[in-house]
Each structure stands twice: as structure tokens, then as C-alpha cells.
C-alpha positions in Angstrom: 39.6 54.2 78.1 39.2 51.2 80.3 36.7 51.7 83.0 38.3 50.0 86.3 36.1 47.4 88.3 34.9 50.3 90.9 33.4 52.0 88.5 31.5 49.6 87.2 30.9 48.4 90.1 29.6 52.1 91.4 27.2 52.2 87.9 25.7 49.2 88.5 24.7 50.2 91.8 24.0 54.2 92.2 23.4 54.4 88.5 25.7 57.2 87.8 29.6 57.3 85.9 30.9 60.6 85.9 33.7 60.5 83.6 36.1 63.7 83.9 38.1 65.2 81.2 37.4 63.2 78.3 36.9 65.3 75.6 39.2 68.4 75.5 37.4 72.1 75.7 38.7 73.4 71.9 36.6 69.8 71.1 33.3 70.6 72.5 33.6 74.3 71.2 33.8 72.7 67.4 30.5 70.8 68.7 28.8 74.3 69.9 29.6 75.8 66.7 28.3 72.9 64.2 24.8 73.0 66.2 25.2 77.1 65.4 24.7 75.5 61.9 21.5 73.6 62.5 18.6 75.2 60.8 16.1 75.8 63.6 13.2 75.3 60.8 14.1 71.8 60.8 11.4 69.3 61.4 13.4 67.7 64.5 14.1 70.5 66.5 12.0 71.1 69.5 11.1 74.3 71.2 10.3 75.8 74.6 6.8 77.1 75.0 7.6 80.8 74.1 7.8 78.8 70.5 11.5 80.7 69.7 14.2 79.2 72.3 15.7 75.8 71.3 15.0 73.1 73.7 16.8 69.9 72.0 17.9 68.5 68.8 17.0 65.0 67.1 18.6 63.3 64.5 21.5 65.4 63.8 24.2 62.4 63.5 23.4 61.3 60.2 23.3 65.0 59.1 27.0 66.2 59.7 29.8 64.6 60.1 31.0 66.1 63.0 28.5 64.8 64.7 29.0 61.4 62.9 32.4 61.2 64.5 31.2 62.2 68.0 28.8 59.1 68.2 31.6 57.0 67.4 33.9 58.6 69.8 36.2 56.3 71.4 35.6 57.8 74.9 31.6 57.1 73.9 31.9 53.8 72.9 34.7 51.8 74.8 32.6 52.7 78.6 29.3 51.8 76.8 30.9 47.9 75.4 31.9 47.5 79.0 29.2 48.4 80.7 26.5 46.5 78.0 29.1 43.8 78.1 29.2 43.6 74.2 28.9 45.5 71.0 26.6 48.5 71.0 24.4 50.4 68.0 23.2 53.7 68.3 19.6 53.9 69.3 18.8 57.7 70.0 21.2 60.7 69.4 20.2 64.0 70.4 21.1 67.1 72.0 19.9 69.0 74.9 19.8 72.6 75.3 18.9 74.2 78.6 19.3 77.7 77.2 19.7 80.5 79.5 16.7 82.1 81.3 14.5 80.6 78.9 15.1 76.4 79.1 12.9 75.1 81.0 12.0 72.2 83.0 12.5 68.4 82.7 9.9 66.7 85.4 11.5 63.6 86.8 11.1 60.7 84.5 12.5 57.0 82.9 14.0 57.3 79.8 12.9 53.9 79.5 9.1 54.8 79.7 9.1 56.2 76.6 11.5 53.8 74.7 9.1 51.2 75.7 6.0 52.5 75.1 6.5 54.5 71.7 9.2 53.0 70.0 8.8 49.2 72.0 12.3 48.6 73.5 11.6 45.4 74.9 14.0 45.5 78.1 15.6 48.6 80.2 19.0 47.6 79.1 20.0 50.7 77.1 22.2 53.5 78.4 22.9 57.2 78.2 26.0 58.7 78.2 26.1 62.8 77.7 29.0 65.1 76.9 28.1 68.4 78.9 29.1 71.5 76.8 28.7 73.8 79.7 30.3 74.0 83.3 27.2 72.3 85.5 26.8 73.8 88.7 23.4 74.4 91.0 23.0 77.4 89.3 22.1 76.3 86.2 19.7 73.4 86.3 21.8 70.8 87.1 20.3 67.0 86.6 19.3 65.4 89.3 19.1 61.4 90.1 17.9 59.2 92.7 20.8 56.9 93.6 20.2 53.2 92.7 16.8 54.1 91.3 17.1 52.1 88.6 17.2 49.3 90.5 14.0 49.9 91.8 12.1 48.3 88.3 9.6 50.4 85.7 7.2 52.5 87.5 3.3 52.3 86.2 3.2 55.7 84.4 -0.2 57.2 82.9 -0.3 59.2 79.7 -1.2 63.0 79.3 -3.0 63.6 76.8 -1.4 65.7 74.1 -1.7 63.8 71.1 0.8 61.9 69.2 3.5 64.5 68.6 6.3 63.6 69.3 7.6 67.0 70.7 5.3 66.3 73.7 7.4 63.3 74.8 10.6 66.3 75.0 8.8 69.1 76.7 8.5 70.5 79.7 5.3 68.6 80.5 6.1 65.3 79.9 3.7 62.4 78.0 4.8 59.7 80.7 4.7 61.1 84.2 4.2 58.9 87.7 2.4 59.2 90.9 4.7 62.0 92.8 4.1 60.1 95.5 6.6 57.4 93.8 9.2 60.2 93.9 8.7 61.0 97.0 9.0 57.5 98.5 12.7 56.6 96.5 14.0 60.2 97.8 13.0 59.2 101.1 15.2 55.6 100.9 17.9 56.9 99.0 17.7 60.9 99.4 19.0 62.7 95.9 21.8 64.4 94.1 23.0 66.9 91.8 26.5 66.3 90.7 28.3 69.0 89.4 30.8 68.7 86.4 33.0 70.4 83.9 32.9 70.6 80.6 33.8 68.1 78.4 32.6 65.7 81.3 30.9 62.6 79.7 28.0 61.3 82.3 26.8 57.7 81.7 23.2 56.5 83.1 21.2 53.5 83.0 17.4 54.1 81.0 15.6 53.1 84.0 17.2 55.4 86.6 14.8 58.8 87.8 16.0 61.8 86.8 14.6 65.4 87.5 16.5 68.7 87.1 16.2 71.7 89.0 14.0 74.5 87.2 16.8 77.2 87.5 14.6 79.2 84.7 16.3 82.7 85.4 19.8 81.3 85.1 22.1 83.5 83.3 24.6 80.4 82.3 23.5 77.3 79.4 23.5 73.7 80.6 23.6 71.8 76.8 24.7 68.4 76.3 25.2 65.9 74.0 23.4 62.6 74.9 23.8 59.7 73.0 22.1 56.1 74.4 23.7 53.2 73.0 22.1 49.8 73.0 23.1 45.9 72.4 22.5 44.9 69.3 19.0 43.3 70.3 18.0 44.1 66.6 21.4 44.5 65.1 22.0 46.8 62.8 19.1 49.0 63.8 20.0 52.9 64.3 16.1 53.0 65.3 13.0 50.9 66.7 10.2 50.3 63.8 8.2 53.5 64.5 10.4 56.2 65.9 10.0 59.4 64.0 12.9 59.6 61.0 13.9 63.0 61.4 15.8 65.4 58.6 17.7 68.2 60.0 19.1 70.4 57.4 22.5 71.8 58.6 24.4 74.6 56.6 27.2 73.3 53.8 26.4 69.4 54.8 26.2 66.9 51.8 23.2 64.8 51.2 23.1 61.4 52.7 24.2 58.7 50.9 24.9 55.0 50.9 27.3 53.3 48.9 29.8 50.4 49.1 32.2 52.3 51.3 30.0 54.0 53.3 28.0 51.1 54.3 29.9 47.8 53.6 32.5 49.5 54.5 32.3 50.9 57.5 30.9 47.5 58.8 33.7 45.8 58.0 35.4 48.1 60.1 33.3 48.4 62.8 33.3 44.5 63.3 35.2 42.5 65.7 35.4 39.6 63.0 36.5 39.9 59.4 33.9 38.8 56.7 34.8 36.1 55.0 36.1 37.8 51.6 36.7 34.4 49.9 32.7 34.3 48.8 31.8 37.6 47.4 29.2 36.2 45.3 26.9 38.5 47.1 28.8 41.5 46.5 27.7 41.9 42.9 23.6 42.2 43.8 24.7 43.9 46.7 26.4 46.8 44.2 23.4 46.8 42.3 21.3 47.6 44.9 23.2 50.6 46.3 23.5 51.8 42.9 20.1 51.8 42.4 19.1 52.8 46.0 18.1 56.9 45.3 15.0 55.6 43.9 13.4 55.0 47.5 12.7 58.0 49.6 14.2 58.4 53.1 12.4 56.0 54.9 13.0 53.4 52.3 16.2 54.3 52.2 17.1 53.9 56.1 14.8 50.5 55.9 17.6 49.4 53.2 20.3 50.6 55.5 19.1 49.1 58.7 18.2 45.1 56.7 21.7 45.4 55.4 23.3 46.0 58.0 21.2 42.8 59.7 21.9 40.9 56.9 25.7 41.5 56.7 25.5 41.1 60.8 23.7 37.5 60.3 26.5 36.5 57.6 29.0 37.4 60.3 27.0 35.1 63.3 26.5 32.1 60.7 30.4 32.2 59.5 31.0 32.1 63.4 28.6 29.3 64.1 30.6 27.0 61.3 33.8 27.8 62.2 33.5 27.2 65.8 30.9 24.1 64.8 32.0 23.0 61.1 29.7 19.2 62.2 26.5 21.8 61.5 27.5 20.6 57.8 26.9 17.6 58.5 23.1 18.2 59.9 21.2 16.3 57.2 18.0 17.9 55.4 16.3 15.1 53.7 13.8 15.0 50.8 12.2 18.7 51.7 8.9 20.1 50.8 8.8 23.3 48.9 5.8 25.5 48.5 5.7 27.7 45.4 3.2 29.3 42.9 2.8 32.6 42.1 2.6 35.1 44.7 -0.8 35.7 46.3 -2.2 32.4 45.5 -2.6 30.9 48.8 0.6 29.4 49.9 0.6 31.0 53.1 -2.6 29.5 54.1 -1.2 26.1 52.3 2.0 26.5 54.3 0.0 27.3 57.7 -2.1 24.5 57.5 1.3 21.9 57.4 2.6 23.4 59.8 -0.5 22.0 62.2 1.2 18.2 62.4 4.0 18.5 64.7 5.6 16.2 62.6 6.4 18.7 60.0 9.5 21.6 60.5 9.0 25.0 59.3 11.0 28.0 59.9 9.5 31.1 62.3 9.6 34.4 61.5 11.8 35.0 64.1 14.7 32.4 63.1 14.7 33.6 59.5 15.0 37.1 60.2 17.7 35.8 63.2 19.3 32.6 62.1 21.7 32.7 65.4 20.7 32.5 68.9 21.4 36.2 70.6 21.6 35.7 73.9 21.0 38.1 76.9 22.9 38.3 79.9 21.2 35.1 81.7 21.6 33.1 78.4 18.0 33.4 77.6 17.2 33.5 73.7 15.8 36.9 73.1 14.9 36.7 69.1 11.2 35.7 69.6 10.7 38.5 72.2 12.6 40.8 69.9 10.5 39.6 67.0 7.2 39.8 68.9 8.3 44.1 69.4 9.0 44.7 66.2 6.2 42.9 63.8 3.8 44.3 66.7 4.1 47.4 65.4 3.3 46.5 61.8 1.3 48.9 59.4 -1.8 48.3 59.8 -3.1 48.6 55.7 0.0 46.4 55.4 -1.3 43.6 57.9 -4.5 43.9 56.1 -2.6 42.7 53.2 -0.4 40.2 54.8 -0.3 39.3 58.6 3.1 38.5 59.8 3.4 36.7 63.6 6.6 35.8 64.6 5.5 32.5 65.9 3.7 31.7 62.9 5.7 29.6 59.7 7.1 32.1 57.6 8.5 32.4 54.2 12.8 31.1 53.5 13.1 33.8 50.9 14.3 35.7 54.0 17.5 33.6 54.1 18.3 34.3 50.1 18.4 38.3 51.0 21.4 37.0 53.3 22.9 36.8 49.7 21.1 39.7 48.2 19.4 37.4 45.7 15.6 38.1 46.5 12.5 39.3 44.8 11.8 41.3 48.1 14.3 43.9 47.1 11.8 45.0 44.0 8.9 45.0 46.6 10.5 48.8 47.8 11.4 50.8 44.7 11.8 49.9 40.9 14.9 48.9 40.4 15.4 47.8 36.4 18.9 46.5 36.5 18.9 44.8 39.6 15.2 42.9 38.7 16.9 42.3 34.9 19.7 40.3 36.6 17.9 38.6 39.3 14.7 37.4 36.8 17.7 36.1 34.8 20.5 34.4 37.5 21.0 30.7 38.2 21.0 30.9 42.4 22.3 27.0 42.6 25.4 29.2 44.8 22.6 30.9 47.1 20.3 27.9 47.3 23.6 26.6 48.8 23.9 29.5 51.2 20.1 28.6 51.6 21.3 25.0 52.9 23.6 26.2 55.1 21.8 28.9 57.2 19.3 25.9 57.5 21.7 23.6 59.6 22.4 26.2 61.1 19.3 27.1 62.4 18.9 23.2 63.2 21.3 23.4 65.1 20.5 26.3 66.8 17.3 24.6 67.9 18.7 21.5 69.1 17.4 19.8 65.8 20.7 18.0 64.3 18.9 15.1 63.0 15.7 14.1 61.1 14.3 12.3 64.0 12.6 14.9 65.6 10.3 15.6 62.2 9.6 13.7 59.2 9.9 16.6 56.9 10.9 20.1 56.8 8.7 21.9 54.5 9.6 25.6 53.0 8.0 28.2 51.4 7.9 31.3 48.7 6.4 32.0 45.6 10.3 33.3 44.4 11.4 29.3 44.2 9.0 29.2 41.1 11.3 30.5 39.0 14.4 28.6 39.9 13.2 24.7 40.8 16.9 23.8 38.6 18.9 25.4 41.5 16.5 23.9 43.9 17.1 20.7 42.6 20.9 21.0 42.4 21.8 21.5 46.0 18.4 19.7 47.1 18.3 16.6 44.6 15.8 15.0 46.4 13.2 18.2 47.2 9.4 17.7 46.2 7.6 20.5 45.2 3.9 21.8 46.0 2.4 24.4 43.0 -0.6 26.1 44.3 -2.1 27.6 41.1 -5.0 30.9 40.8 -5.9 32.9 37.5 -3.0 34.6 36.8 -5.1 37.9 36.2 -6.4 37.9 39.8 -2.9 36.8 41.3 -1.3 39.1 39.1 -3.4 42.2 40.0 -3.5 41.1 43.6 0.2 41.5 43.2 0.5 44.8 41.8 -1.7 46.0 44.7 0.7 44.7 47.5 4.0 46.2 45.6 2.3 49.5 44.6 1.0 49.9 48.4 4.8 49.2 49.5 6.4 51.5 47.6 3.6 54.1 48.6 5.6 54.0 52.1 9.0 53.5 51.0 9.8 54.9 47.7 9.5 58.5 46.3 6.6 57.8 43.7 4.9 55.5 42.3 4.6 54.7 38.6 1.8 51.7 37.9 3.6 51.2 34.7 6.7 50.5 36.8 4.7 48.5 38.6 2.9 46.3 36.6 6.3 46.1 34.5 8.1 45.0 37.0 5.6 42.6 38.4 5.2 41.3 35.1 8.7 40.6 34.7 8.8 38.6 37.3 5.5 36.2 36.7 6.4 35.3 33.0 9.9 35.1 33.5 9.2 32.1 36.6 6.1 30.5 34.5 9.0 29.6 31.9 11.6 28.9 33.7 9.0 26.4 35.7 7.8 24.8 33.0 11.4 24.1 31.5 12.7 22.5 34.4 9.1 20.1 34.7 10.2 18.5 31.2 13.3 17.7 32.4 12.1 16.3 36.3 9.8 13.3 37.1 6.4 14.9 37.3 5.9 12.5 40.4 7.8 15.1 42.2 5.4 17.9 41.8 1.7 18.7 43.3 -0.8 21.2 41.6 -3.3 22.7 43.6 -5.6 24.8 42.3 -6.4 27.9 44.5 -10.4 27.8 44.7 -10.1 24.1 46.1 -7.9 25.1 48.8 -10.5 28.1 50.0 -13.4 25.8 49.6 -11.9 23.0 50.8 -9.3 23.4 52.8 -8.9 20.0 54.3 -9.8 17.6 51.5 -6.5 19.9 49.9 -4.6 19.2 52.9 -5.7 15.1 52.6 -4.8 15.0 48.9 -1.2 15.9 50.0 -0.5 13.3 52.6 -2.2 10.8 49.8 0.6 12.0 47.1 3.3 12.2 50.2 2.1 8.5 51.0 1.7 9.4 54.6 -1.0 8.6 57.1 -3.4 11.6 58.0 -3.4 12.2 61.3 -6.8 12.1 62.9 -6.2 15.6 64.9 -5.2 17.2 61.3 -9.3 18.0 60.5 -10.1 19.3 64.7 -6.9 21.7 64.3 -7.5 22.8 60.5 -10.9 23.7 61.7 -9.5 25.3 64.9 -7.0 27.7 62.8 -9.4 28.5 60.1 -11.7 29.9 62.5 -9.0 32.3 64.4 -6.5 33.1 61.5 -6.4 36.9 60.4 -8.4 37.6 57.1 -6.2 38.3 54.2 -7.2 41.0 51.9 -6.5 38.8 49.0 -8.4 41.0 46.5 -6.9 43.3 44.0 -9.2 46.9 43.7 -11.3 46.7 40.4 -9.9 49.5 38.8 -6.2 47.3 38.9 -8.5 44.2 37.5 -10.0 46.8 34.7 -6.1 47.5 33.7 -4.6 44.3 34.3 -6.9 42.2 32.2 -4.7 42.9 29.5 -1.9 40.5 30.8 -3.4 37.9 28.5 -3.1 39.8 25.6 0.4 40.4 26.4 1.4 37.0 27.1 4.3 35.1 25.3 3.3 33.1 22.4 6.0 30.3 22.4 5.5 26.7 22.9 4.6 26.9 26.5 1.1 29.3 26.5 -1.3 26.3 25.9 0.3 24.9 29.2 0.1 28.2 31.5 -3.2 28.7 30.2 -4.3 25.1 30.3 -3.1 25.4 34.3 -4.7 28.7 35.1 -7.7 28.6 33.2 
């Protein structure tokens, strides 16, 4: 359905679209007998205070496929493009229940207010449209709104305090609730209204408009609804914001979730208004062995898998755009780059940081690599730093302990490698054996290309077509240790910084970050698996390192030993210009000083009992022709 210019001209003004008919009565009956299904001992289901009577459902989308279908109905989905002016995710599916005699109150409240303040939706711009399973009159507790409310801005609204649940933000006594005195004045402007409806009636609203039912406790009659608030894709792919509840709701003869190939790729292909370029599948084949492998993590780990995918396949979609519309972005050149390597937890963020002072010098933000494509709002205005800034604010905190990420701040390019599916951040969740054989194993020369590419790109992006505006771009990770020959084949000219600690501490250090990731996202954790894995990695990019050094002017390559660059931070910053043959600028030493006294301490030190157990690495190391070298390095 095609919604004509009155209507959207009445939405954007009152804040109401009362759709009639959509959905045909024998339609909504199937819906009322799949939530009959719904286990009421699942952990998403909310109750009314007498602790018995349903008051609404969360999460139930992903859980039947009913349900599925419904939040991909087309009567759903064509009014919310038109209205968001765009494509549109799913960001909250639930259902409302307003039982008889029992369902009690919703005060007047913002949807917005709490889709700002607990999950951090950075702008009022989502939607609600509900399906109405029951005939809405007054006599059931219809919902009332405040014409053009929403128009009116975000109202200051204080906290009750009832803890963190997050049943208290569905009850009848609200978390965020405003002065009544606010209430009182929009009524007065605008007055307020109840409208009535039919089932099968869809009812679209904006997420900042007031709403406030009538209590109608004693009424004989239901008033359930299906809501679902659909988004645009500020953080595409996302079904959820970083720390909304992940709920399970176990429903009667429904399979388990899954996701494979079909399910995933698939249904993004679909989905998309532009075909994926099928002529480069090269990512295709990690891609498989990832969703083959992708039981391993537990639900959480699972849906974060899901929801990077689907960005990732999203961003492949955006860059294949930007070239073909802009195929000079090929031509953007990237001349004699700086990368950072060594293993991880050695210092290269603090390395990488610390270049990144001299404005002569490019790095990538966290918020291009994660968004290589401008996404622009409705005035044109860049949102991808703001969008960053929501999500990395609401970081684990024992995770920023470990390592801080700020969206402003330089960040590592093995972000643009997952893109292809070819990153060592894809162990960091779960072990996954097959996957890690192949990837420890690969020659990426044709995603180091995909690498160079999503570069200009983002050059572009930023205005920054020609080398003129920097002398060098400088990158980072510690996963280019292990493949400097496919560095070197699509950059011929790169230069290479190795920041070296005792592989014992860096190792261990290691272990510690990956074991407390999989903690969160993976169903156990094994320290052998661990350590295995880990270990895999380190020896595996020591050789291949050392391989490609015989065969490459050593002029090319800087060491730096870890304990110089804590101790001495800007004598290791002076050594580099010396070997780049470039003049130290005399502001380096005030803002080196300046950022060492405000950066965020890094725990950078494994526990002692993973030092007790890891100090067998030496023992285990290879004896073959290239030992006295690591050793002579690290030691």
C-alpha cells in the first residue's frame, strides 16, 4: 500500500495514521492463537501486579515464524519506508495485552524516553505501527494521544526508582514519568483523543508523540495489539541497540533458532534494494565456515554474529555503490603507508595513538571503519560519529578495562578485512578450529585488495582524494604480522613498524582478553581452547614474519621494543621520524605529554595464575631455523 500525500502529510503533523482494514480478521485470529502458544514462564513476558495476568510480550519474532512473517508484513513495512523515507530494520517487537478486567494502566509517556535512555537511540526518529487484535472502543481502554505532541520535542523526565528490571519500564508505573503539569499544559493547546478502530486496523505513531490510555480496569472486552517500531538503518543491520535485554521466549512446536547461509545471506540478498555483486564471492568461503561453526557461541554471541554480518554485508552493498556511481575513487592514490604490527597486546595502540598527534599523519576512526560510507540523515548531516559515540558508550566496562575504544580516537583497519570475513576477530568470540586452521594458513593478497579499496573509499568519503592533505597514512593491527607478503603485493611500497614484548607476557596478556570475550559471548570456556588457539595464531605470524623479512629490504622495517616505548615514549616516537627521515615537529613532545597524561589506563597485565600456565610456551616453541631469531628479538 502506497500511503497518499494527505496522509503523510496528516502523520507528520497530528502524529497519528490510522490505517483501516489491512490485515483480514481470519489473519489476526492465526496471531491470537500462536501467542496462545507462548509459554508464560518465559523470561520476556511481563505481568500485571496480581503476578498471573499477561501484560505484554517481548521478543517473540525471532521465536515463531508466524510472527517472523508479521514483522515483515507488507502492509508493515511499505507505510513505515515512506514515512522514514528509506529502508527500515526492526528495532523492538512486542505485543500488548490489555486483558480484560485485569490489564491495567499505561500512564502517559514517550516511547522515546526510554529508547534513549536505556538502549541509547540517539534521535526520535523511530516509529510504531500496531495491529489491534481487538475492536477498540471507549470501553476498553482505548489509547489516547495528544495531537502534534510529538512536535513539541523530548520532555525532561525523572526516574522512579525500581531498579534495573526491565519489566519496570512496561508496567503500570512507569520508570520515565514527566511533570503532570507538562500533560496538562499540551492538552490544554491541543485538547486529546481516543480514536476508535476495528480490528485488524494497523495504527502508526511517531516515538516522540504522548500517549496515555484510559484505565477501563473492569472492562469485560481485551484491547491486544501487536506493535512493531521500525527504525532507519542508523546502525544497519541491528535488530537491537548494544544493551537491550536479549530475550528467549519458548513457544510450543517452534524450532530452535538458527543461522545459516540461507537464512542469513539469504534473506539479505532478498531484502535489498541492490543486488550483491556475485562476481567476487571470495568471501563466501570464510563466510560458510563461520556459520558452520557458529553453535559454539551462546545466544548473545550468536545475535552479535548476526547483527556484524548483517553490517558487514550492508557496508559491501554501500562501497559497491560508491564505485559504481564514483569508479575515479580507484584512482585516489595511497602512497608508501605506514603499518603497525607486532603481536597483539604489545603496545601498538599506544604506538598508533601517539602518530596520530601530527596532523600530518591519516589514520582511520573508529567510526569510518566500522561505517566506511557516509549515512546521511534527513538534513544531510553525517550521522556515523554520533551513531558511534551511542554505541561504544555503552561498552562493558571489564572489557574497556582491557581495551578502551573511542570513536574519535585512531582505531585498528582489521575492521575493514571482516568486510571479507578474513579476520582474527572472528576467533576472539568462540573457538572455531576449522575456520582459525584456514585463516592462520590463507594468502589475503585478494582482501588486502578489498582492504585498498574500502580505503579510497573512505578518502573520498572525507573529501581526502589526494595525498596533499597528509604526508602519510599510517594503519594498524597486530593480524598484518602474519601476512606482510600480501601487504606488500597490493601495497609495494608500505613500511612497516614491529613493536616487540616477551612473548610470554604478550601471549598470556592475550589469552586473558580472548578468554574474558568468550566469557560473554560463547557457551564455555575451555583455557586449552584458548591457549590453543591463541597459540596458533602467534607462532603461525612469527614465521610467516620472518619469511617474508629475508626476502624484503630490512630498511623497510622498524623494531621497537615494548619497555622503551612505556619508559620512553617520546624518544620512541623521535626514533621513528629519524628512520622515516622527517622533521620532528616541535609541538610532537607538548602533545605526547598532553595525551599521556589523559589517556585511559590499559590493563595490560595478564593474572598470575595465566603467567604460572603460560610459561610453558617456550618449551613448546618450534625448533626450526627461525627460534634463535624470535628469541634473539623477544628476549
Amino acid at each position: 500500500m502506497m500511503l497518499t500525500a494527505g496522509q503523510l502529510q496528516a502523520f507528520r503533523s497530528q502524529g497519528l495514521l490510522l490505517l483501516n482494514e489491512m490485515v483480514a480478521v481470519s489473519d489476526t485470529e492465526a496471531v491470537l492463537s500462536a501467542i496462545a502458544k507462548v509459554d508464560l514462564g518465559g523470561d520476556a513476558v511481563s505481568f500485571e501486579a496480581d503476578e498471573h495476568t499477561p501484560r505484554a510480550l517481548h521478543g517473540v519474532e525471532g521465536r515463531a515464524s508466524l510472527f517472523d512473517q508479521l514483522s515483515r508484513l507488507r502492509a508493515f513495512v511499505e507505510p513505515a519506508r515512506q514515512i522514514l523515507e528509506g529502508d527500515v530494520y526492526i528495532y523492538q517487537f512486542k505485543i500488548n495485552m490489555k486483558c480484560a478486567f485485569n490489564g491495567d494502566v499505561w500512564p502517559w509517556h514517550q516511547d522515546f524516553s526510554f529508547w534513549h535512555k536505556e538502549d541509547g537511540m540517539p534521535t526520535p526518529s523511530a516509529i510504531t505501527i500496531a495491529l489491534f487484535l481487538d475492536d477498540v472502543s471507549e470501553f476498553n481502554g482505548p489509547m489516547y494521544f495528544i495531537p502534534g505532541s510529538h512536535l513539541s520535542g523530548c520532555y525532561d523526565q525523572s526516574e522512579d526508582a525500581q531498579g534495573s528490571d526491565w519489566t519496570n519500564n512496561v508496567s503500570a508505573s512507569l520508570n520515565y514519568q514527566t511533570d503532570p503539569d507538562n500533560i496538562k499544559l499540551l492538552v490544554q493547546r491541543t485538547g486529546a483523543e481516543g480514536p476508535g478502530c476495528r480490528v485488524g486496523d494497523p495504527q502508526a505513531v511517531p516515538a516522540a508523540r504522548w500517549n496515555g490510555p484510559s484505565k477501563a480496569l473492569v472492562s469485560p472486552s481485551h484491547r491486544r495489539h501487536v506493535a512493531r517500531s521500525p527504525d532507519r538503518p542508523l546502525m544497519p543491520g541491528a535488530t537491537n541497540y548494544e544493551e537491550r535485554v536479549v530475550f528467549d521466549i519458548p513457544i510450543a512446536d517452534s524450532e530452535p533458532e538458527e543461522y545459516d547461509e540461507e537464512s542469513l545471506l539469504g534473506a539479505f540478498l532478498r531484502s535489498s534494494q541492490e543486488p550483491l555483486d556475485r562476481g567476487d564471492e571470495t568471501f563466501l568461503k570464510p563466510f560458510r565456515m563461520l556459520l558452520q561453526s557458529n553453535q559454539s557461541p551462546n545466544r548473545r554471541g550468536r545475535q552479535t554474529f548476526h547483527n556484524c554480518s548483517v553490517r558487514l554485508l550492508t557496508n559491501r552493498l554501500r562501497i559497491q555503490s560508491a564505485l559504481k556511481a564514483h569508479p575515479q575513487i580507484l584512482e585516489t592514490p595511497i602512497t608508501s603507508p605506514i603499518f603497525i604490527t607486532g603481536l597483539a597486546r604489545s603496545g601498538a595502540t599506544l604506538l598508533h595513538n601517539l602518530l596520530a598527534l601530527d596532523p600530518r599523519s591519516r589514520t582511520l576512526r573508529l567510526w569510518e571503519v566500522w561505517w566506511p560510507c557516509p549515512i546521511l540523515d534527513r538534513d544531510g548531516q553525517d550521522i556515523r560519529l554520533a551513531q558511534s559515540e551511542t554505541l561504544w558508550g555503552r561498552q562493558n566496562r571489564n572489557l574497556r578495562a582491557i581495551h578502551s575504544f573511542d570513536p574519535s580516537d585512531p582505531e585498528e583497519c582489521r575492521w575493514l578485512l571482516e568486510h571479507e570475513f578474513a579476520a582474527w576477530s572472528f576467533n576472539l568470540s568462540t573457538h572455531r578450529p576449522e575456520y582459525l586452521k584456514w585463516y592462520v594458513a590463507a594468502n589475503l593478497e585478494h582482501q588486502y585488495r578489498f582492504h585498498k579499496r574500502v580505503v579510497q573509499v573512505i578518502k573520498h568519503g572525507s573529501g581526502d582524494t589526494t595525498d596533499n592533505l597528509t604526508d602519510r597514512i599510517v594503519f594498524k593491527a597486530p593480524s598484518h604480522l602474519g601476512y606482510l607478503d600480501s601487504i606488500l603485493a597490493v601495497y609495494p611500497d608500505a613500511r612497516f613498524i614491529l613493536v616487540h614484548r616477551n612473548p610470554v607476557e604478550a601471549f598470556a596478556s592475550s589469552c586473558s582478553q580472548v578468554s574474558h570475550l568468550r566469557q560473554i559471548l560463547s557457551k564455555y570456556v575451555s583455557p586449552s581452547e584458548v591457549y590453543s588457539d591463541v597459540g596458533s595464531r602467534v607462532f603461525t605470524s612469527l614465521e610467516r614474519m620472518f619469511k617474508t623479512r629475508k626476502t624484503v629490504n630490512e630498511k623497510r622495517f622498524l623494531d621497537l621494543r615494548y619497555t622503551e616505548l612505556i619508559s620512553n615514549p617520546i624518544d620512541t616516537v623521535y626514533k621513528i621520524y629519524e628512520w622515516l627521515e622527517v622533521s620532528f615537529p616541535e609541538q610532537m613532545t607538548r602533545a605526547i605529554e598532553a595525551y599521556l597524561l589523559m589517556r585511559p589506563k590499559e590493563n595490560m597485565e595478564p593474572t598470575t595464575t595465566l603467567l604460572k600456565i603460560l610459561v610453558v610456551t617456550l618449551q613448546a616453541w618450534p625448533k626450526n631455523s627461525h627460534s634463535i631469531s624470535i628469541r634473539s628479538i623477544f628476549l
